[in-house]
Wavefront OBJ file of the C-alpha trace (Angstrom):
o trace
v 79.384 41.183 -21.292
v 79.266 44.932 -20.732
v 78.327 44.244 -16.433
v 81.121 41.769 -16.557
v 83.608 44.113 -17.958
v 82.216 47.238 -15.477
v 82.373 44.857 -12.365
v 86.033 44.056 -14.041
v 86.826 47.631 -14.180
v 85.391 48.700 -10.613
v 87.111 45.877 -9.204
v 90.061 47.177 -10.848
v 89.434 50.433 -9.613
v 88.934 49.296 -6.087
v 92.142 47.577 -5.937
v 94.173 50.769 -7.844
v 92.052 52.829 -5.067
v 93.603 50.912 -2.251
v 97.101 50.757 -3.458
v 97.178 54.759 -4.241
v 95.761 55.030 -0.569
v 98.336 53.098 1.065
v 101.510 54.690 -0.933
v 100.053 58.200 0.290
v 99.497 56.813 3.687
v 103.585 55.780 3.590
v 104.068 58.921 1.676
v 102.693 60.885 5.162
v 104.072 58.776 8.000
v 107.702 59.206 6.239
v 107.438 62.970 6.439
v 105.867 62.921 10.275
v 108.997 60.547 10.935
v 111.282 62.881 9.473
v 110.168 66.184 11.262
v 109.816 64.628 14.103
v 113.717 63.091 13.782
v 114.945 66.742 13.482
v 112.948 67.658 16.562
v 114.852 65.177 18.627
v 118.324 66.415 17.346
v 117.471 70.003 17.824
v 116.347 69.062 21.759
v 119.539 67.207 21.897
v 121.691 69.957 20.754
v 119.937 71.983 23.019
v 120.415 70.426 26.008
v 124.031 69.902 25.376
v 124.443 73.585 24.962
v 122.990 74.633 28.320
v 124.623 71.075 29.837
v 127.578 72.954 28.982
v 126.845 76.343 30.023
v 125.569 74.739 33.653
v 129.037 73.131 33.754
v 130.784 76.284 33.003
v 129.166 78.213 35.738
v 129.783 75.114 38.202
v 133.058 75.435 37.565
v 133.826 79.118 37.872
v 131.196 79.061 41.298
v 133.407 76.187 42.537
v 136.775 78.021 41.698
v 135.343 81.471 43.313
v 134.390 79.106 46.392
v 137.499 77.320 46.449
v 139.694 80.892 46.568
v 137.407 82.547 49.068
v 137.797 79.191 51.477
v 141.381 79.418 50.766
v 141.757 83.363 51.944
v 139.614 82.691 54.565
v 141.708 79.856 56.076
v 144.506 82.238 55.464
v 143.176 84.875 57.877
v 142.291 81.992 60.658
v 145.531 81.163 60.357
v 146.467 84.484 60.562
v 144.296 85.209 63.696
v 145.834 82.060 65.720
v 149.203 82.585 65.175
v 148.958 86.437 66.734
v 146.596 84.654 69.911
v 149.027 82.073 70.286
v 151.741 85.139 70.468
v 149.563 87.221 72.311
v 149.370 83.901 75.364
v 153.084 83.595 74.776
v 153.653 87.096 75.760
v 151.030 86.794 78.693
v 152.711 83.623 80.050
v 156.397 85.445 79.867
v 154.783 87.807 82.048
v 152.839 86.006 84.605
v 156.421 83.981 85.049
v 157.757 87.083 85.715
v 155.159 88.652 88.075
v 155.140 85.181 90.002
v 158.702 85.309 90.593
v 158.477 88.805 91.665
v 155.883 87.647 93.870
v 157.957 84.654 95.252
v 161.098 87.393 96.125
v 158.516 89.396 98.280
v 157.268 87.007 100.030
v 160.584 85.598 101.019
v 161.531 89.310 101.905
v 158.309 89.672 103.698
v 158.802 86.413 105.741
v 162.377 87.745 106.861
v 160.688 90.482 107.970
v 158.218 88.834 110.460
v 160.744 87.147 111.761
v 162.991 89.802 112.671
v 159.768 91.502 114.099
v 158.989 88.342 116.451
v 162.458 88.494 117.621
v 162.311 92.194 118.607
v 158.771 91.593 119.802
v 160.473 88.903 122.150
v 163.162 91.326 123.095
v 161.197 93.296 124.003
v 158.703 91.334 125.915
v 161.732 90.204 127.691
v 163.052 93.725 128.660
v 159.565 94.459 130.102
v 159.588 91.488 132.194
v 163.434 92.125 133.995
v 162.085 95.771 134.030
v 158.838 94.751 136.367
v 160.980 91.930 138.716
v 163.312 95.058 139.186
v 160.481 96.792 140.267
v 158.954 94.330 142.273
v 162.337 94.290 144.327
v 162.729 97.933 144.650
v 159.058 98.195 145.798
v 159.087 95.035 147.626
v 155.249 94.283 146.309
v 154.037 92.736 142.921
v 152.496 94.370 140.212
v 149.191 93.324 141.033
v 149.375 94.843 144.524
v 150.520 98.031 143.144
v 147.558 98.111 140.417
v 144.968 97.219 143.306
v 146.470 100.073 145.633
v 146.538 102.533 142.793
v 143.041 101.994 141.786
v 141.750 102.543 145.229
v 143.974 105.871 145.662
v 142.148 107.158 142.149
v 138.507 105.949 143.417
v 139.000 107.497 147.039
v 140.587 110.486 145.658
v 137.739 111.205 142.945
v 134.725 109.417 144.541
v 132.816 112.603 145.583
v 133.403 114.174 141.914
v 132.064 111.071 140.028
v 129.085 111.036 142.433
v 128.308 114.677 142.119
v 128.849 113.897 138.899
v 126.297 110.850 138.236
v 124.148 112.172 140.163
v 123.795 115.632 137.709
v 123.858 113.638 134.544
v 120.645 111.348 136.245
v 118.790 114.678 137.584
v 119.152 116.487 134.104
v 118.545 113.137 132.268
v 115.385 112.417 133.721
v 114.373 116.429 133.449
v 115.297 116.493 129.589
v 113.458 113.077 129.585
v 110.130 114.532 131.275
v 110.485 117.695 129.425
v 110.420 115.400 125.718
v 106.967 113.499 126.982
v 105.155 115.966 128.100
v 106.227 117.765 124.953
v 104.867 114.732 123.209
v 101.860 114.262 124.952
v 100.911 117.906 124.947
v 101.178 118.038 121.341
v 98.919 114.968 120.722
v 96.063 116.063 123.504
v 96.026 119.844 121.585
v 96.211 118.405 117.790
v 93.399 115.897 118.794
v 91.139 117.974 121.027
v 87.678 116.459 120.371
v 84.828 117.946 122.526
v 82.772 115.121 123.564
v 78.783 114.234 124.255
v 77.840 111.933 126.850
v 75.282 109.406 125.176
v 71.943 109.728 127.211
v 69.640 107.191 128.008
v 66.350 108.551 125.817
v 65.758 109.242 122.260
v 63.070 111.677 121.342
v 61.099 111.248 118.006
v 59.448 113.981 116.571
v 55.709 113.477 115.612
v 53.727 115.673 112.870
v 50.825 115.698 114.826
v 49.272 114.956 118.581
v 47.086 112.755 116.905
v 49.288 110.010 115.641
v 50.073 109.183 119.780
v 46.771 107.719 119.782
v 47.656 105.103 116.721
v 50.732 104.473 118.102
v 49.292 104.031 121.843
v 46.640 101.616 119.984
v 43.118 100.567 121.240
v 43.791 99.428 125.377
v 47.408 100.222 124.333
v 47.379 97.307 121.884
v 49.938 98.804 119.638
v 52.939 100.834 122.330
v 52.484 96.943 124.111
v 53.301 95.220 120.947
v 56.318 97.782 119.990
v 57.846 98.081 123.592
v 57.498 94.111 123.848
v 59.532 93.454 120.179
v 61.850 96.283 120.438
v 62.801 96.356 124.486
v 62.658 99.904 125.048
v 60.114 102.110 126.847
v 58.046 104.521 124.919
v 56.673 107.443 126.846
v 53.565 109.490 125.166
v 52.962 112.176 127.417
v 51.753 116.041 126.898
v 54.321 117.165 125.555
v 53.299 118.018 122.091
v 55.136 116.691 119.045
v 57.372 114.672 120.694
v 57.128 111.002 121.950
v 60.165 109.898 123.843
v 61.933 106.268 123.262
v 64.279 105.343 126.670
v 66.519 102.260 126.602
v 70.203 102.061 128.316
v 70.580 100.130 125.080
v 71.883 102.564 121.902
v 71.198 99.563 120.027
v 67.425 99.078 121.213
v 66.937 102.588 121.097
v 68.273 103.023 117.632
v 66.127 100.321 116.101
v 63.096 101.825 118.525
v 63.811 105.066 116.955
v 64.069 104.007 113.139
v 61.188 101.471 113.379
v 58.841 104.264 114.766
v 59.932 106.877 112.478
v 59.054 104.340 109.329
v 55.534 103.524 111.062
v 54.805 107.424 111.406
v 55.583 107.950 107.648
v 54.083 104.618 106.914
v 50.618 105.681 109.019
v 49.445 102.085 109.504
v 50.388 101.306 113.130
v 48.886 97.724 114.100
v 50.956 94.789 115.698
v 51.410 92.662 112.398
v 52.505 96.120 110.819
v 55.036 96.643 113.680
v 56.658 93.368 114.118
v 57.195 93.558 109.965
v 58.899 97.213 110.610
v 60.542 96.158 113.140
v 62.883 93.513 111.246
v 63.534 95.958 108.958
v 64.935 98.311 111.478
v 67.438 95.703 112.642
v 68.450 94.642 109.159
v 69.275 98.432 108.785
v 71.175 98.532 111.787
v 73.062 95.979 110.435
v 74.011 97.499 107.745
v 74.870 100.842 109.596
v 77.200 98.383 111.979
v 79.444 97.540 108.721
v 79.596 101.278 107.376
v 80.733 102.725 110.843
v 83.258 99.916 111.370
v 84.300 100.391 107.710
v 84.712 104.229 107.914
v 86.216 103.761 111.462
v 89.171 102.169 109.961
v 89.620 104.335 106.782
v 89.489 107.594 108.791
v 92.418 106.430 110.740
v 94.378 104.879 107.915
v 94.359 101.387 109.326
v 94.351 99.020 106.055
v 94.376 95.537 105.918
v 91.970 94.344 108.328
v 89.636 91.130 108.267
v 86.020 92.043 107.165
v 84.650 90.438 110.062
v 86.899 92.286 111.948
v 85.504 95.591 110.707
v 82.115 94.096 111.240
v 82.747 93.554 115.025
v 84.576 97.372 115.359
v 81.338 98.312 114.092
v 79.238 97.499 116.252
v 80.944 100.056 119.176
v 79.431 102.786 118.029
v 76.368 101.520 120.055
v 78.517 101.314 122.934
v 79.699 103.696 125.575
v 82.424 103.398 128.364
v 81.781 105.424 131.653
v 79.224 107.773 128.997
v 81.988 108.088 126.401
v 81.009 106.102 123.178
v 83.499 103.220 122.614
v 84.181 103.754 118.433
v 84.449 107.477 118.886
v 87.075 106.804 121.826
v 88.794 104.461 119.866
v 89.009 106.384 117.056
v 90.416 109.311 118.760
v 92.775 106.917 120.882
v 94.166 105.787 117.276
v 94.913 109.347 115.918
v 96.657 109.821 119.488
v 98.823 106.633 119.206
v 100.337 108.020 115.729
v 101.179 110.835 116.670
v 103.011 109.444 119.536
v 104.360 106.826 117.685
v 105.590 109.094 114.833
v 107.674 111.291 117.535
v 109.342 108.669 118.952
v 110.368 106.656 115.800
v 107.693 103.834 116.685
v 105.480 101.767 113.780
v 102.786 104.143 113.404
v 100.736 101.319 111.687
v 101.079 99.420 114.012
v 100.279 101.731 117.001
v 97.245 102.851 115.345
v 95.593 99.685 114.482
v 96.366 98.447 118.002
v 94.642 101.650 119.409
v 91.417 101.441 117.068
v 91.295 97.784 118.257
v 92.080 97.496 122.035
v 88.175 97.876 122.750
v 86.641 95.462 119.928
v 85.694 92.734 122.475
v 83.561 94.913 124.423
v 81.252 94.530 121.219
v 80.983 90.928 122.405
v 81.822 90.975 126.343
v 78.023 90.159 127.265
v 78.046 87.203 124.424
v 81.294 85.608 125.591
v 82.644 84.893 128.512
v 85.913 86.402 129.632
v 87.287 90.192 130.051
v 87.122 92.134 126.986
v 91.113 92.690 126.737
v 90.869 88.172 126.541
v 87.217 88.531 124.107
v 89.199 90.917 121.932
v 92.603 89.202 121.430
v 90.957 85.642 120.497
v 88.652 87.792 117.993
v 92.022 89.366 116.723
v 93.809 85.804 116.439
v 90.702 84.218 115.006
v 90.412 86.346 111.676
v 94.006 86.845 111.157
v 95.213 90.063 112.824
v 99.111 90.200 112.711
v 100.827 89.309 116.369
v 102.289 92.960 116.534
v 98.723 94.685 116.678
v 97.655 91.694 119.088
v 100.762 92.982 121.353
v 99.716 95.673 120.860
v 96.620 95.870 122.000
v 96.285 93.319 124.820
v 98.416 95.144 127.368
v 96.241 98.830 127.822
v 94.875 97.263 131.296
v 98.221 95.631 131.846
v 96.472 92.160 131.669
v 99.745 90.997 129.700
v 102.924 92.295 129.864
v 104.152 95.779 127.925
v 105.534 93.856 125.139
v 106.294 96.240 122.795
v 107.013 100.230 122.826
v 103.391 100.176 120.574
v 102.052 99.011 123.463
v 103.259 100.809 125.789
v 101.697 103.611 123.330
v 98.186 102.283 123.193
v 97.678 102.442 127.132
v 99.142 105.855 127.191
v 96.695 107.156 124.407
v 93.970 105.372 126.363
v 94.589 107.171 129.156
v 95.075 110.466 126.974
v 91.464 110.031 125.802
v 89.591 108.917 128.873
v 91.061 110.549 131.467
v 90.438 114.500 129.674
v 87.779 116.545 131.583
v 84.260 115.536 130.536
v 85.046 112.541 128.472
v 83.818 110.259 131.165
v 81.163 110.089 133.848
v 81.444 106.929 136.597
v 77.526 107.410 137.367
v 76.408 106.983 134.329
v 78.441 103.765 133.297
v 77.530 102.437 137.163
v 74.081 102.768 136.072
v 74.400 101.280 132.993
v 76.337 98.202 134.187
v 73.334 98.072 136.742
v 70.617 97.612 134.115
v 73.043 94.875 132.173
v 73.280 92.735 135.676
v 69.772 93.336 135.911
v 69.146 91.755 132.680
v 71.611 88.914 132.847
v 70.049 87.824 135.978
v 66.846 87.476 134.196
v 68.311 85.593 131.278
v 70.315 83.499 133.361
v 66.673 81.132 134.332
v 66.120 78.406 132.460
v 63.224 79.004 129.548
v 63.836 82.695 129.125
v 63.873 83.911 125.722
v 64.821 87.054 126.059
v 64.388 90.194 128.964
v 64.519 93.880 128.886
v 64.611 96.220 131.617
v 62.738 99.474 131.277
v 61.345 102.571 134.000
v 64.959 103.406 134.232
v 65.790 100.197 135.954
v 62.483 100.249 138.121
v 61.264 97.088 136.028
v 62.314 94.143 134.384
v 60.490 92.374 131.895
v 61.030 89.127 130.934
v 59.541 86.775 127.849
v 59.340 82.966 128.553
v 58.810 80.129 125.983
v 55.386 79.043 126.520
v 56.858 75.694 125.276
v 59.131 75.044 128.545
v 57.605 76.937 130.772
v 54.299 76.944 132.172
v 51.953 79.438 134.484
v 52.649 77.864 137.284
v 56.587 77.564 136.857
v 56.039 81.178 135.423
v 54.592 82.383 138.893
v 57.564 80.882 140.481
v 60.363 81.950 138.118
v 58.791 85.283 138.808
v 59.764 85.308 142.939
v 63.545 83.408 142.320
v 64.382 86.183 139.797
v 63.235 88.560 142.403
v 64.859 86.732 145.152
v 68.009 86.693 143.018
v 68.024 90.597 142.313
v 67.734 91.201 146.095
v 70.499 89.157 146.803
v 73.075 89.781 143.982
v 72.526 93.883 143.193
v 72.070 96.828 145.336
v 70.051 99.318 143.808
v 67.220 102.380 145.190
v 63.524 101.713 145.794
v 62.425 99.108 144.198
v 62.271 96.481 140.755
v 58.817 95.330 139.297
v 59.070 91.839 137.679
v 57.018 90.939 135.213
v 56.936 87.546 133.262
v 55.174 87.491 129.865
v 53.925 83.781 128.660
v 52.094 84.395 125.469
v 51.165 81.699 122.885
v 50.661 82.858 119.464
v 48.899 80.456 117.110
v 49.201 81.364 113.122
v 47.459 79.860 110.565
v 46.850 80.779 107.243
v 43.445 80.962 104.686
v 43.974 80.048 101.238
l 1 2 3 4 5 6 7 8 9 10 11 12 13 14 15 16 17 18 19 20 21 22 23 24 25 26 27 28 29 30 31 32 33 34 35 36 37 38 39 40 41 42 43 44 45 46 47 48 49 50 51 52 53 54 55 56 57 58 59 60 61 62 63 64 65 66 67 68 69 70 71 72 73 74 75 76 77 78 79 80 81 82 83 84 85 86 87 88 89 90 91 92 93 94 95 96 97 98 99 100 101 102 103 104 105 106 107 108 109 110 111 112 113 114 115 116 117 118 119 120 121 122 123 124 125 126 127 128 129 130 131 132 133 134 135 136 137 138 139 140 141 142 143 144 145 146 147 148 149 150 151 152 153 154 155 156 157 158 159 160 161 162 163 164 165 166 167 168 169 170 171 172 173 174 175 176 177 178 179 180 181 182 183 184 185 186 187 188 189 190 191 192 193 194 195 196 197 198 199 200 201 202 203 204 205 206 207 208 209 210 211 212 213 214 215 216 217 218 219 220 221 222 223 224 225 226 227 228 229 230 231 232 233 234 235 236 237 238 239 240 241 242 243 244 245 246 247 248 249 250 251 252 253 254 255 256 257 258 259 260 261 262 263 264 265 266 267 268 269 270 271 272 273 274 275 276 277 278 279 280 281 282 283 284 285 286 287 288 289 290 291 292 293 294 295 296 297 298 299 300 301 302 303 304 305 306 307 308 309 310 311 312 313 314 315 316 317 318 319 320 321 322 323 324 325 326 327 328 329 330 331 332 333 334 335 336 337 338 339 340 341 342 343 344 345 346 347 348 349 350 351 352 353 354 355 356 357 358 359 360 361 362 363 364 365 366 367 368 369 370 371 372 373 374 375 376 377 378 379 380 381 382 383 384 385 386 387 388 389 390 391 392 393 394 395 396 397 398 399 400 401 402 403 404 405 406 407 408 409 410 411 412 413 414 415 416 417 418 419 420 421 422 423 424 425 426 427 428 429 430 431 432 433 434 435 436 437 438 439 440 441 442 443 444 445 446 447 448 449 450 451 452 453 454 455 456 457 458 459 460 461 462 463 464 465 466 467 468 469 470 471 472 473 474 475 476 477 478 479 480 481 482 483 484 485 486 487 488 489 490 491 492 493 494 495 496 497 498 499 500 501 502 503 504 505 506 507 508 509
């Protein structure tokens, strides 16, 4: 009985447990539910406050709005009706101005046509005035024009001719008077001395004993040198000195710096000198592109083609009747703007044509032609402006003066090469003899190249051993000879001498 009754009492427990849990439970939720009621409302009143304030500013923002749009239409309003007067008043007066305008030109037009009627009058009056005269006179007014005329010329004819003839005489003396003031000037601001080029370079030697390296065992060594270089070397007993001759500046200067840079170097042998050699004319080339480079920036010519410059260069190994072609040029091209600057000429011009009116002479035994033709295609070719070629091409008168700039360059040339000791006839004769002398040679068929030393007393000419043989050597040895006798006229007489060599290289490895 007693577990009955406990399991009665927990099970009554149990049950009064539950039911005390669940009326706290509603107890709880019907507070939360309540708080969170007044929440809500509070939010609510909230937001109907500021709803309200929001409103309140919209309105007063969209009154303030509403008045400002209001004055400002006012003043728009404002502003057009004072334009509108303003074009009112403008039209009133252009109305008026126009009809002032319309009463002058009416008044105007009455005018010309009471001058056309007096001008008519008048013409009229003129016209009975000459018939009168015609019948008092008994000739027409063309007569009496003709007859005065020829009174007037017969009366003054001696005067005007005395007359012409003293403006002419003192014309052409004030005329004179200005170009030889010009040309004096330019000859005594420009007055270069000048040295002839000769014909032999001498190289000075530290010691007598090097000639017998450089003459080589059985002259092995001068052979090999005089046969790559062209020139003539003369070792004789003069001590210190061995002489290099060549009417070529260019042989001789690559003669000259190849045998310096074997002295220095000490090792004189043929392999040696052939090696030096091609240095010597890769340094000449050089040297051609600084002196045609400084040629045209000491006389202020700008602008030029590089290959131009290149060309100029090569001048300074060339000489006219002795005088050396770059130097004359240069000097010619100073002349010319001075000239050119007295008399209101382009000085550019004149002085670019001037340092360029010799350039083809740096290719004249290249090309075929004169070197005034040689020089203007070289000119055309890389782009040299028409004036300088006008310039330039008429200081033989070849082509027509042009141009006063041209006129300019032949006077300067003449300025330069006609002043006492510029020039010597002999020595360019002599020169142009050795050139024939060599184009003869190269002129054969199989020649490779020829170079003619002993002052002109020998020529010496290389053959391809490929295309020609000894035979046809022996042969080519008598036409050339033949040939010289025939074409040039020259003292004593020319030794010709062929060279066939065959040079076989092979190499050890």
């Amino acid at each position: 009985m007693s577990l009955k009754l406990v399991a009665v009492f927990l099970s009554i427990a149990g049950v009064a447990g539950v039911a005390i849990g669940y009326y706290l439970r509603l107890i709880i939720s019907l507070g939360k539910k309540g708080s969170m009621e007044l929440e809500i409302k509070e939010m609510l009143l909230t937001a109907k406050e500021e709803a309200k304030k929001i409103t309140a500013e919209a309105d007063s923002k969209s009154k303030k709005f509403l008045e400002e749009a209001r004055v400002e239409i006012k003043e728009k309003e404002e502003k057009i009706r004072q334009a509108e007067a303003r074009l009112i008043k403008k039209e009133d007066a252009v109305d008026k101005r126009q009809a002032d305008i319309d009463k002058e030109v009416e008044v105007i037009k009455e005018k010309v046509s009471e001058i056309k009627a007096i001008r008519e009058k008048a013409e009229k009056l003129e016209q009975d005035k000459a018939k009168e005269l015609e019948k008092v006179s008994g000739m027409t007014a063309e007569d009496a024009r003709n007859i005065l005329i020829k009174t007037v010329e017969k009366n003054s004819e001696q005067d005007m001719l005395v007359r012409i003839q003293k403006l002419e005489q003192n014309g052409e003396e004030v005329l004179e008077k200005k170009a030889k003031e010009i040309l004096s000037t330019s000859i005594q601001r420009l007055a270069n001395s000048v040295a002839s080029d000769v014909m032999s370079t001498s190289v000075t030697i530290p010691n007598d004993e090097i000639k017998g390296k450089i003459i080589g065992k059985e002259g092995r060594n001068i052979k090999a040198f005089e046969r790559m270089t062209g020139v003539e070397v003369i070792v004789d007993d003069t001590p210190g000195t061995i002489v290099i001759s060549s009417f070529d500046p260019v042989r001789r200067h690559v003669a000259r710096v190849a045998l310096e840079e074997l002295i220095k170097d000490g090792r004189i042998q043929p392999a040696k000198i052939e090696k030096v050699v091609e240095q010597a004319h890769a340094s000449i080339n050089q040297t051609i592109k600084e002196k045609g480079e400084h040629a045209a920036y000491e006389c202020g010519v700008i602008g030029l083609d590089p290959r131009i410059l290149l060309i100029l260069g090569r001048l300074h190994f060339r000489t006219s009747y002795g005088q050396n072609v770059l130097q004359h040029s240069i000097e010619m091209s100073h002349i010319a703007g001075m000239i050119a600057s007295e008399i209101d000429a382009n000085v550019a011009v004149a002085k670019a044509g001037a340092l360029l009116h010799d350039i083809g002479k740096a290719l004249d035994h290249e090309v075929v032609g004169t070197h005034v033709e040689i020089g203007r295609r070289i000119l055309q070719k890389f782009g040299a402006s028409e004036d300088i070629v006008k310039a330039m091409q008429a200081h033989h008168e070849e082509y027509p003066y042009e141009t006063i700039e041209s006129r300019i360059v032949q006077t300067a040339d003449a300025i330069s090469g006609a002043r006492p000791g510029a020039r010597h006839d002999s020595i360019e004769n002599y020169l142009k003899r050795l050139g024939d002398l060599e184009a003869i040679s190269n002129s054969f068929p199989g020649v490779e190249k020829s170079y003619a030393l002993q002052a002109g007393r020998e020529i010496r000419i290389f053959v391809t051993p490929e295309k020609v043989t000894d035979l046809e050597a022996k042969n080519m040895a008598r036409e050339i000879a033949l040939k010289i006798e025939k074409d040039l006229k020259y003292p004593g007489e020319i030794k010709v001498t062929i060279i066939r060599e065959t040079r076989v290289i092979d190499f050890a490895r």
